[in-house]
C-alpha atoms as a printed R data frame, in Angstrom:
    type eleno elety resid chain resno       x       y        z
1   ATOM     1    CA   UNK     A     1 146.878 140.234 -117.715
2   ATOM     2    CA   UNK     A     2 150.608 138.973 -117.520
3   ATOM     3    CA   UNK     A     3 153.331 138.295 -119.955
4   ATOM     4    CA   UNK     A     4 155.518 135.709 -119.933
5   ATOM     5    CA   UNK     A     5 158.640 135.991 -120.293
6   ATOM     6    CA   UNK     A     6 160.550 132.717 -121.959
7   ATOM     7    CA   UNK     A     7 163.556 131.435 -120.336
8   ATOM     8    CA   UNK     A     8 165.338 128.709 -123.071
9   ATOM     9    CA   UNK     A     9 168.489 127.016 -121.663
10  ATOM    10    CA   UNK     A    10 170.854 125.118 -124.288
11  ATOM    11    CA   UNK     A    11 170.326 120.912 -124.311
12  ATOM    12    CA   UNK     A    12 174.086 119.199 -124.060
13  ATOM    13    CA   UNK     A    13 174.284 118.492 -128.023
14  ATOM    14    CA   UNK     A    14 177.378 118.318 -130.649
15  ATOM    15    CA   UNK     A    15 177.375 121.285 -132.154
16  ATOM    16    CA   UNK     A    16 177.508 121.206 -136.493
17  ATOM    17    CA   UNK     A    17 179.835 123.559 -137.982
18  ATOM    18    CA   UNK     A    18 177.063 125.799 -139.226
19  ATOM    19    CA   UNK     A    19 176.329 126.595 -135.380
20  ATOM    20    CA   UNK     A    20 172.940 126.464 -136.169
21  ATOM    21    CA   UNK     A    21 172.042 127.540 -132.565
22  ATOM    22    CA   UNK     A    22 168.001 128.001 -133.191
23  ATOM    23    CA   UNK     A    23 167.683 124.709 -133.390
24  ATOM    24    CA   UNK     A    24 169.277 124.009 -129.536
25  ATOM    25    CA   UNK     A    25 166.585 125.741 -127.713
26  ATOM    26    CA   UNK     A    26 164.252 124.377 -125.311
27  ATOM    27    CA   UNK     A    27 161.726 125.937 -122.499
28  ATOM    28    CA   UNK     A    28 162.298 124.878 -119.037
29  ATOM    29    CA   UNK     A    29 161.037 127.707 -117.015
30  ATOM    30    CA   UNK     A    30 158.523 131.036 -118.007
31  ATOM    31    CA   UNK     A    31 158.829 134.014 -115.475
32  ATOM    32    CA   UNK     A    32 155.277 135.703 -115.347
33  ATOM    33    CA   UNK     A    33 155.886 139.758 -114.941
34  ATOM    34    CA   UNK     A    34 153.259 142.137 -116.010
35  ATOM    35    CA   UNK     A    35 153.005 142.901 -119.796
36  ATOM    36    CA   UNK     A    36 153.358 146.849 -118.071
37  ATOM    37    CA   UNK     A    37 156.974 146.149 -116.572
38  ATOM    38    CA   UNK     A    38 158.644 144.222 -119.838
39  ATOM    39    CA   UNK     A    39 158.370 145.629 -123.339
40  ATOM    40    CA   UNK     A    40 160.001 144.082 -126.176
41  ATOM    41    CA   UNK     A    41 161.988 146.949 -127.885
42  ATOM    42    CA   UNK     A    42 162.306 147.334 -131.605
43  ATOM    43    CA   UNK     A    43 166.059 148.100 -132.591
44  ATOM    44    CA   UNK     A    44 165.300 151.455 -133.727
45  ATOM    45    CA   UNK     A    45 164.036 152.476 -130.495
46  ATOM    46    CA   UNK     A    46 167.393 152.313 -128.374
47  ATOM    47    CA   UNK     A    47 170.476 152.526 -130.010
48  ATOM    48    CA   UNK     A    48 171.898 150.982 -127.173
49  ATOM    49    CA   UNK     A    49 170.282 147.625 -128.627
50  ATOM    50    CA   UNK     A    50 173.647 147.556 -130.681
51  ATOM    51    CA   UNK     A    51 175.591 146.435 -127.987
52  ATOM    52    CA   UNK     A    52 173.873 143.230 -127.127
53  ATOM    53    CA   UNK     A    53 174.104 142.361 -130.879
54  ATOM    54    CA   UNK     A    54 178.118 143.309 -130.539
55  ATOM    55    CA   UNK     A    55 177.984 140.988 -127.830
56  ATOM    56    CA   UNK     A    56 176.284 138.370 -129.755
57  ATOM    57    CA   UNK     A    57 178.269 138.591 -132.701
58  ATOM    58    CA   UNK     A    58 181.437 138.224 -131.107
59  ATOM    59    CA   UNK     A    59 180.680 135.101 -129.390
60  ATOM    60    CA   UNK     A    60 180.240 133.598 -132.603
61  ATOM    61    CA   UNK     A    61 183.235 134.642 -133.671
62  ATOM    62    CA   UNK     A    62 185.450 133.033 -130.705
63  ATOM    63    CA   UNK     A    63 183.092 130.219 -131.142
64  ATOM    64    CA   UNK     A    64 184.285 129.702 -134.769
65  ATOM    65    CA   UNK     A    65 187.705 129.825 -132.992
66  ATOM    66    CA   UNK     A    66 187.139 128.079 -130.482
67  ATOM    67    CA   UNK     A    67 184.781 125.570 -130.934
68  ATOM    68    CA   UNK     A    68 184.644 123.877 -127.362
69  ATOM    69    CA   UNK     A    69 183.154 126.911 -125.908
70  ATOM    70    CA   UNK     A    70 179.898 126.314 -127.986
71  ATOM    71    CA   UNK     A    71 177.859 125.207 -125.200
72  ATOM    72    CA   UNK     A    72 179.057 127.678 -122.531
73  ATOM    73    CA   UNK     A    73 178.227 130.764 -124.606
74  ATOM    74    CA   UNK     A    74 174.989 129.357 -126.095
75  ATOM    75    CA   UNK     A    75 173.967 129.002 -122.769
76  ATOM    76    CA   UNK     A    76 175.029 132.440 -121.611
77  ATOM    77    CA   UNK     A    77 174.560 134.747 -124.847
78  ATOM    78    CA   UNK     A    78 173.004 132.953 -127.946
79  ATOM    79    CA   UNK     A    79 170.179 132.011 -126.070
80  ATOM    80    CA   UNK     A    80 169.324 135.097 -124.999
81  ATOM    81    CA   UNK     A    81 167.163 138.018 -127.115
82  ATOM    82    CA   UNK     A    82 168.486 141.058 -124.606
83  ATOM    83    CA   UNK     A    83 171.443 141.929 -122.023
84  ATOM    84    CA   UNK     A    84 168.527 141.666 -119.337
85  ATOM    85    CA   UNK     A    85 167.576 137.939 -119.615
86  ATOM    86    CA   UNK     A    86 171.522 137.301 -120.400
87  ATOM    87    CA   UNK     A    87 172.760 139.155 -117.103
88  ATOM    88    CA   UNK     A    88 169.656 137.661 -114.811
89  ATOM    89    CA   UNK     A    89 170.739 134.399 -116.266
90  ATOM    90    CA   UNK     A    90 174.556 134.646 -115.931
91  ATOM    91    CA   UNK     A    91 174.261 136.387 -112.258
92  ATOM    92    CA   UNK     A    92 171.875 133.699 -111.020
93  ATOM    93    CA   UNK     A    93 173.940 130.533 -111.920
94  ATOM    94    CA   UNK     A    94 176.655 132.896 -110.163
95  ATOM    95    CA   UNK     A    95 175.332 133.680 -107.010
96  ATOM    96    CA   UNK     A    96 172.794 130.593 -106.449
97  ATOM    97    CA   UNK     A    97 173.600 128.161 -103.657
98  ATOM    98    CA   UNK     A    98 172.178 124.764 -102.162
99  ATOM    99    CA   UNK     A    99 169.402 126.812 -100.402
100 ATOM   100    CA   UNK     A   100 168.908 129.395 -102.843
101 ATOM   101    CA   UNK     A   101 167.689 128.279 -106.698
102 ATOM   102    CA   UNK     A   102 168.986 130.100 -109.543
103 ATOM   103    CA   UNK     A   103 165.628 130.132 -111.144
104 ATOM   104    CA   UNK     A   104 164.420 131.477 -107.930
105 ATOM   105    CA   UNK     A   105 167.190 134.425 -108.272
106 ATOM   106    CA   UNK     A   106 166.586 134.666 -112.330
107 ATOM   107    CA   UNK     A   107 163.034 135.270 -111.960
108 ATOM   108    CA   UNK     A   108 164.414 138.562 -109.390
109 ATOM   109    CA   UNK     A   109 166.953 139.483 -111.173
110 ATOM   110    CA   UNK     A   110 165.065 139.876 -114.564
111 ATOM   111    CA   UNK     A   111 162.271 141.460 -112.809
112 ATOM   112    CA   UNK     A   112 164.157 144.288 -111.362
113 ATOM   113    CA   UNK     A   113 165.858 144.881 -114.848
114 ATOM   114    CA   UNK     A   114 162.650 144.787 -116.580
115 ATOM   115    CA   UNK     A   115 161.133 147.612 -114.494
116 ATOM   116    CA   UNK     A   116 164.105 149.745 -113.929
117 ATOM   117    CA   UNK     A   117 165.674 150.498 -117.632
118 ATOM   118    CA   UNK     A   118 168.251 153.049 -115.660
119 ATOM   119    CA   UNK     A   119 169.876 149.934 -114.379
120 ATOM   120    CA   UNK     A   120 170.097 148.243 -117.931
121 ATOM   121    CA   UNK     A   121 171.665 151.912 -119.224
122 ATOM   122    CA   UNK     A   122 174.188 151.749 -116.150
123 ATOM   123    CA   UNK     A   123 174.785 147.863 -117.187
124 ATOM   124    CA   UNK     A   124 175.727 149.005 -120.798
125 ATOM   125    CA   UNK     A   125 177.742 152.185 -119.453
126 ATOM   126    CA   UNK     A   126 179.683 150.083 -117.094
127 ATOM   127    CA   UNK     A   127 180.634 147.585 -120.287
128 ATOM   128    CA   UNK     A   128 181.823 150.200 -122.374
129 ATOM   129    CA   UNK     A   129 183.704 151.542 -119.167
130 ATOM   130    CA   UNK     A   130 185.464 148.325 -119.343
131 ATOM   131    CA   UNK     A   131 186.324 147.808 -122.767
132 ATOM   132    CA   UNK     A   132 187.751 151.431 -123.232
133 ATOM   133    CA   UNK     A   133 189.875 151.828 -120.040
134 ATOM   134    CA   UNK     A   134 190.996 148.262 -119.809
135 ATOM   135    CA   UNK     A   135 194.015 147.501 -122.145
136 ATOM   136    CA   UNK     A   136 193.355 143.574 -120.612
137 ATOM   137    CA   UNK     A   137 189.366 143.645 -121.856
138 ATOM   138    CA   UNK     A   138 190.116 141.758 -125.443
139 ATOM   139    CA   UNK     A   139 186.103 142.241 -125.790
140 ATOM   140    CA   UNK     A   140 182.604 142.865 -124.752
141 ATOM   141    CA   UNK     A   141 181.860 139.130 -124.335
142 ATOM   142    CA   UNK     A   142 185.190 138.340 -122.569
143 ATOM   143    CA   UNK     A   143 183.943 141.209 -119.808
144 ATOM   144    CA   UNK     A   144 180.759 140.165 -119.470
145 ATOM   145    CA   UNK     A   145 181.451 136.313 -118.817
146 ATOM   146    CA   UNK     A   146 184.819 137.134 -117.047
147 ATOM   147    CA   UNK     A   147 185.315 139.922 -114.677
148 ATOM   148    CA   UNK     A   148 184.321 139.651 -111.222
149 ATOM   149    CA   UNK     A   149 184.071 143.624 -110.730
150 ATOM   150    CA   UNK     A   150 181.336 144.069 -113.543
151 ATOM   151    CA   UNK     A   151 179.328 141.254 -112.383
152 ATOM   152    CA   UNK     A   152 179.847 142.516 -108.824
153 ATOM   153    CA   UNK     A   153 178.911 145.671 -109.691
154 ATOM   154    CA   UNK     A   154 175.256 144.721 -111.565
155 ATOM   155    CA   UNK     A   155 174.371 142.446 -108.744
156 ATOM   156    CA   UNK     A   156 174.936 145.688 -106.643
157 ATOM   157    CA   UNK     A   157 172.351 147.217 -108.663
158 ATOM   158    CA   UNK     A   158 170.136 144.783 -108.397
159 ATOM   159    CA   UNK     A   159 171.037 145.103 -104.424
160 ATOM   160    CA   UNK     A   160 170.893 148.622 -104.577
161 ATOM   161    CA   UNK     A   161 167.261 148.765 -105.765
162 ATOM   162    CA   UNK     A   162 165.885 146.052 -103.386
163 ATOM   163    CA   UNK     A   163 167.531 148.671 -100.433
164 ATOM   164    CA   UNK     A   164 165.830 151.488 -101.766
165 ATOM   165    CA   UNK     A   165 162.570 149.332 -101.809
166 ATOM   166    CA   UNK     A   166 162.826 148.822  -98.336
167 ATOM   167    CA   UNK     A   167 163.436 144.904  -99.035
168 ATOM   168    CA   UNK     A   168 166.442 144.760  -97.167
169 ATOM   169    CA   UNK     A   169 166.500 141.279  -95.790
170 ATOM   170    CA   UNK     A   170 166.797 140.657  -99.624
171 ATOM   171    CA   UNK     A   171 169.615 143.232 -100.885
172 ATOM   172    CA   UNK     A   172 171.627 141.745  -98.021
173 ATOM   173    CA   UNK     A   173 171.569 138.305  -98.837
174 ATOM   174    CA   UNK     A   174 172.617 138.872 -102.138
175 ATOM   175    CA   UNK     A   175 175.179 141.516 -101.055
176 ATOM   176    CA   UNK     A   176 176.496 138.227  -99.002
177 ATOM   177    CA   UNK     A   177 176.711 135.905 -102.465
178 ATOM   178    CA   UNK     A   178 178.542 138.301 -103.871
179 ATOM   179    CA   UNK     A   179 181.127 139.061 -101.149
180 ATOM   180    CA   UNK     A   180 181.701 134.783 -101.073
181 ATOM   181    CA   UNK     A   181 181.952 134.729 -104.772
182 ATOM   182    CA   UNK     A   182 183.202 137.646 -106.146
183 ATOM   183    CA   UNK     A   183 185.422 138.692 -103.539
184 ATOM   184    CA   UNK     A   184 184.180 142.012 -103.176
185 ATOM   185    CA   UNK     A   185 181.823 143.700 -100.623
186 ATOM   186    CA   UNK     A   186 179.768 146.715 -101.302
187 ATOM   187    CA   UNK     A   187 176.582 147.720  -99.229
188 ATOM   188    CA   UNK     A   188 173.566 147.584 -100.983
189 ATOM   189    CA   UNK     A   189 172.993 150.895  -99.964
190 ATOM   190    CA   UNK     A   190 175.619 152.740 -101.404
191 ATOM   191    CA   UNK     A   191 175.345 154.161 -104.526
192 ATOM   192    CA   UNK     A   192 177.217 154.260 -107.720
193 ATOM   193    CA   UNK     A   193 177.074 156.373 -110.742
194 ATOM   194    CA   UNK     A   194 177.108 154.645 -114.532
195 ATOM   195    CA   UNK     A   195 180.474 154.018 -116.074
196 ATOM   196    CA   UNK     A   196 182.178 152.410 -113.546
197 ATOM   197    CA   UNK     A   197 185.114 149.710 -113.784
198 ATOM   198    CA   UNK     A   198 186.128 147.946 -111.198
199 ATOM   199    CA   UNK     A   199 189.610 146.523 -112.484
200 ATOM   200    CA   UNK     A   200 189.937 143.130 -110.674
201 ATOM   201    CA   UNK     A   201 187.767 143.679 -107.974
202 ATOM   202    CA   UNK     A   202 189.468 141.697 -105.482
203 ATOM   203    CA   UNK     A   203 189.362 143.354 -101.609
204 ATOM   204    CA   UNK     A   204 187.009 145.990 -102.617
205 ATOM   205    CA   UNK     A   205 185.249 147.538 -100.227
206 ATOM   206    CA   UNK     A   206 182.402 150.316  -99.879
207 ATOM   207    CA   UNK     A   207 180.595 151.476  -96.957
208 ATOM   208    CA   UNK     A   208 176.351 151.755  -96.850
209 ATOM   209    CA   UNK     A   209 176.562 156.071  -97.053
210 ATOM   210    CA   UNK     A   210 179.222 156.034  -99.632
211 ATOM   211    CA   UNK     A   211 178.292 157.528 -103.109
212 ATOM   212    CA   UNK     A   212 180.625 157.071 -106.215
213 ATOM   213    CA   UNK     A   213 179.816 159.584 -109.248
214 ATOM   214    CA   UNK     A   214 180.050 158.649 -113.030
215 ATOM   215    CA   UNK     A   215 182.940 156.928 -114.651
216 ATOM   216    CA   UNK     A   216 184.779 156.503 -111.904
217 ATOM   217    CA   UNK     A   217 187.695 153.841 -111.994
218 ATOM   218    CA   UNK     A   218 188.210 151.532 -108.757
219 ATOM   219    CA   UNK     A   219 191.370 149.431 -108.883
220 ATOM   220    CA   UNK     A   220 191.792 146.262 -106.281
221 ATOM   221    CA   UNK     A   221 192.126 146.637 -102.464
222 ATOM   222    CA   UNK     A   222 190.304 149.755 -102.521
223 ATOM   223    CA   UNK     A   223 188.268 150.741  -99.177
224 ATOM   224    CA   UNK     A   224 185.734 153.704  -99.296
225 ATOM   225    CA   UNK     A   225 184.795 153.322  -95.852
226 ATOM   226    CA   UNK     A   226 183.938 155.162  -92.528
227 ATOM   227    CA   UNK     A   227 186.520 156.460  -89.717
228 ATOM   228    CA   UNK     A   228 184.692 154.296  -87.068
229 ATOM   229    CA   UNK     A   229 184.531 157.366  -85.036
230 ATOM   230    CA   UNK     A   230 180.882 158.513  -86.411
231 ATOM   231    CA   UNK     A   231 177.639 157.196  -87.222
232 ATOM   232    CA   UNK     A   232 175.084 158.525  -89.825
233 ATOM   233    CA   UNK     A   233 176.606 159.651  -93.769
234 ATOM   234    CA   UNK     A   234 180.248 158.353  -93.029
235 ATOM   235    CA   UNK     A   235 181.580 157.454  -95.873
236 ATOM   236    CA   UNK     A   236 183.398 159.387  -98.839
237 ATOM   237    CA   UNK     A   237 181.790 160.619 -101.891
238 ATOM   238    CA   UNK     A   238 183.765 160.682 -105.084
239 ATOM   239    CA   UNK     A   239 182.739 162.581 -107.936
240 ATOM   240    CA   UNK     A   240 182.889 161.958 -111.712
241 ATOM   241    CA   UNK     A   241 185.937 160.806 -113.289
242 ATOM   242    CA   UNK     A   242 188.133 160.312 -110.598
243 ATOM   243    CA   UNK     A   243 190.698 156.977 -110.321
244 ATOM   244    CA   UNK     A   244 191.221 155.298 -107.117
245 ATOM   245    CA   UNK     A   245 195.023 153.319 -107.092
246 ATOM   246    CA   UNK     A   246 195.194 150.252 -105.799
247 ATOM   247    CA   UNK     A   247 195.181 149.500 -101.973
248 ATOM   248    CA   UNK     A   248 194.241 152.820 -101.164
249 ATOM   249    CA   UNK     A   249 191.438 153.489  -98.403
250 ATOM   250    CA   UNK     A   250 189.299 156.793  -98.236
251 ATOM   251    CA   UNK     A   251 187.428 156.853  -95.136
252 ATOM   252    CA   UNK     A   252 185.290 159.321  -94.066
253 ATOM   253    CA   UNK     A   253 182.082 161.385  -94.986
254 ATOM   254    CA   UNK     A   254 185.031 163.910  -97.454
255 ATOM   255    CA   UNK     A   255 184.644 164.693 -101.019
256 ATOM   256    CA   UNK     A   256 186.886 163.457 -103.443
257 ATOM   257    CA   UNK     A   257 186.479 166.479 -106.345
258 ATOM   258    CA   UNK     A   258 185.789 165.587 -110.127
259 ATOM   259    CA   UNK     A   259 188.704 163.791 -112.245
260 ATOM   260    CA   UNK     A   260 191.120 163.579 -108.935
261 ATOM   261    CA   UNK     A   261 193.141 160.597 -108.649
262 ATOM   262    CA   UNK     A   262 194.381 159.098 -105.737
263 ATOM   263    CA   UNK     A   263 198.206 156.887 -106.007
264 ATOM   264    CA   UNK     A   264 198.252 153.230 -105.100
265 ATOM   265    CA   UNK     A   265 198.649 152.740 -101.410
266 ATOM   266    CA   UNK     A   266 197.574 155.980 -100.323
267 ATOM   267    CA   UNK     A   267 195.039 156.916  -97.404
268 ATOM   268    CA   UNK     A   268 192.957 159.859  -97.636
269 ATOM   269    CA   UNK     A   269 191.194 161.296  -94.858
270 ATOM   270    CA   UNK     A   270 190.476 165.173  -95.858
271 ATOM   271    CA   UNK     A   271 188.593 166.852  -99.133
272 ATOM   272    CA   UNK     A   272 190.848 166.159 -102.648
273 ATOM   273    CA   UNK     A   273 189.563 169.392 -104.859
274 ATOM   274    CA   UNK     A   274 188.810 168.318 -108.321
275 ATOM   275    CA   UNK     A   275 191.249 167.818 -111.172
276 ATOM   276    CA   UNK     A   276 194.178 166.555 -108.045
277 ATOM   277    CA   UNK     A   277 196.377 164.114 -107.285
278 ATOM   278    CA   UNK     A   278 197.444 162.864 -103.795
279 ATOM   279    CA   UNK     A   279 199.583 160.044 -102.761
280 ATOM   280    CA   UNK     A   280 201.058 158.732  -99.781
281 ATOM   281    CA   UNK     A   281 199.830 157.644  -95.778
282 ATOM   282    CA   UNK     A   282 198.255 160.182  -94.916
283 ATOM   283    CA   UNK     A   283 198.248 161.516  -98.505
284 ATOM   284    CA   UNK     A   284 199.345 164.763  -99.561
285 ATOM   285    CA   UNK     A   285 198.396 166.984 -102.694
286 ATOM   286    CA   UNK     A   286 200.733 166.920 -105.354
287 ATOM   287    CA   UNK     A   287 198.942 168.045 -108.193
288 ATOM   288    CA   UNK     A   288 196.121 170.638 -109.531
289 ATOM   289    CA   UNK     A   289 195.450 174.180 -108.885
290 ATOM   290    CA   UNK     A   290 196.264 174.744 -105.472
291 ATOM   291    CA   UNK     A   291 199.218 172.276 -105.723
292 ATOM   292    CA   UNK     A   292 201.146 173.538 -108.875
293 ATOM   293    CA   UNK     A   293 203.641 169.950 -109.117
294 ATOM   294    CA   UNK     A   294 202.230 168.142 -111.399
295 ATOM   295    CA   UNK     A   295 202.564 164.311 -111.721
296 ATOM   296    CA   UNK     A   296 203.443 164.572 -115.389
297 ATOM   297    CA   UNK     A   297 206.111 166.316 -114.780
298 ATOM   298    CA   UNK     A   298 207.838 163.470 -112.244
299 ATOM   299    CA   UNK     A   299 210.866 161.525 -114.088
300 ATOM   300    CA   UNK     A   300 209.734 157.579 -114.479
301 ATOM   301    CA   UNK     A   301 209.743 156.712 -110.231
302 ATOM   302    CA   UNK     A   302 213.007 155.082 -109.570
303 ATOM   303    CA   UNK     A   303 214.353 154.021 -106.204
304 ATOM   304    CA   UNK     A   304 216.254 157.837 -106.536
305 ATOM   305    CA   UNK     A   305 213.066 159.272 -106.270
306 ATOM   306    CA   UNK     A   306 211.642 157.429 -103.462
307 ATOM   307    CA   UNK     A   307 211.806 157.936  -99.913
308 ATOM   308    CA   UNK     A   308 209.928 155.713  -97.409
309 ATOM   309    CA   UNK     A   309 208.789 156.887  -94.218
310 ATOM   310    CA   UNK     A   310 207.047 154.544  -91.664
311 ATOM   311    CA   UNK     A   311 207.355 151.602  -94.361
312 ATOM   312    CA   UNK     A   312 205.072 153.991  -96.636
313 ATOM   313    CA   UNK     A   313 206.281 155.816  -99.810
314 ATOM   314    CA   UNK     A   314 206.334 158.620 -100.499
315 ATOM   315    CA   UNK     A   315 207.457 160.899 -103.631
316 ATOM   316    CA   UNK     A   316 210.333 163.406 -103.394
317 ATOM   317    CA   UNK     A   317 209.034 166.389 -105.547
């Protein structure tokens, strides 16, 4: 026996002032999974239920500010009775092409959320992630409509559990789609911890053997990637909590150690030990344990403070 699961898309109407959405919907497509691999939670079961609701409730609120966006988050929230039919539905209009339907990528994408709740945990995770460490994220809804890296990152997912299903013909091809939309290329067999933001996205880059822990923060122009002189596990893994500056590359099969942080620009090629901070080409430990100076205790960086060596920067402690 099968379940269906209903897929309702918004008809181009005027909207009343009483947003009276229920009244908008209409079927144009039913996804038949097995009753086994989607269950329709109550609200008591999972208090992470909450956050689709948040999600819900403040796209009516922008809509009663901004009432031209009616249509476009109908279509993308109001429509939708969970954060798994909303993400299949956003990432396939996203990703689809001439030769590759969205409903043909919906019906995928929904099915490999339904059956894998760690995903939709990691999904929630990673919006929270957002909203808390980025002073730009205004709100859950403006993340998950807006930012490249959070969409990026949940199509990984989806990617990521294709790979591991051995349907890898698949997890590239939407690896692809995302690195011509998004702008940011990660192997679908790398694999990433919950809590992650991406902030921007743009030029990111991770290697197939790389494995990124739990809320770990990844700014643009980052590259987690391999040395080119090995084969096999060659790429870094970076444990919990650490933040990667922008344009900096780790390359390697190292270990970046829990709640390190690596400085814009920098390029890491040994171990960072946990709780550390190094900076600079090739970077150097100024911070933690083993490396008393901490970065706290720098003066706001001026050009006194500066020196540059090989057109790189580096601090004068």
């Amino acid at each position: 026996m099968t379940a269906c699961i209903h897929r309702c898309r918004p008809q181009v109407l005027e909207f009343e002032s009483n947003h009276s959405y229920s009244n908008f919907c209409y079927s144009d497509q039913f996804s038949c999974k097995p009753i086994s691999s989607f269950v329709h939670k109550h609200q008591d079961e999972d208090e992470d239920d909450d956050l689709w609701l948040k999600i819900r409730d403040e796209a009516r609120s922008d809509i009663d500010q901004e009432p031209i966006l009616a249509n476009c988050y109908f279509t993308a929230i109001l429509s939708h009775f969970s954060i798994e039919s909303g993400l299949a539905d956003l990432l396939s209009l996203k990703l689809s092409s001439v030769s590759l339907a969205s409903g043909t990528l919906y019906d995928l994408f929904v099915g490999v959320l339904a059956e894998d709740q760690e995903i939709v945990r990691a999904v929630k995770d990673d919006l929270r992630a957002v909203k808390e460490r980025d002073p730009a994220c205004i709100s859950y809804v403006h993340c998950f409509l807006n930012y490249k890296g959070f969409l990026g990152c949940q199509a990984h997912r989806i990617a990521h559990k294709l790979w591991s299903e051995n349907r890898k013909s698949l997890a590239f091809l939407i690896q692809n789609r995302v690195s011509e939309v998004f702008g940011l290329d990660i192997h679908p067999g790398a694999k990433i911890g919950r809590g992650l933001m991406l902030d921007h996205a743009t030029g990111v880059v991770i290697g197939e053997t790389a494995v990124i822990g739990n809320n770990v923060s990844i700014l643009h122009n980052v590259t987690l990637g391999g040395t080119g002189k090995s084969g096999g596990d060659r790429h870094p893994k970076i444990g919990d909590g650490v933040l990667i500056g922008a344009g900096s590359s780790i390359l390697g099969n190292l270990r970046i150690g829990e709640g390190a942080k690596i400085g814009a620009g920098s390029v890491v090629l040994k171990d960072v030990p946990a709780r550390t901070t190094a900076v600079g080409n090739p970077a150097k430990l100024i911070g933690g344990k083993e490396n008393p100076v901490k970065v706290d205790k720098i003066p706001s960086l001026t050009m006194d403070h500066v020196q540059y060596v090989n057109g790189w920067s580096n601090y004068v402690i």
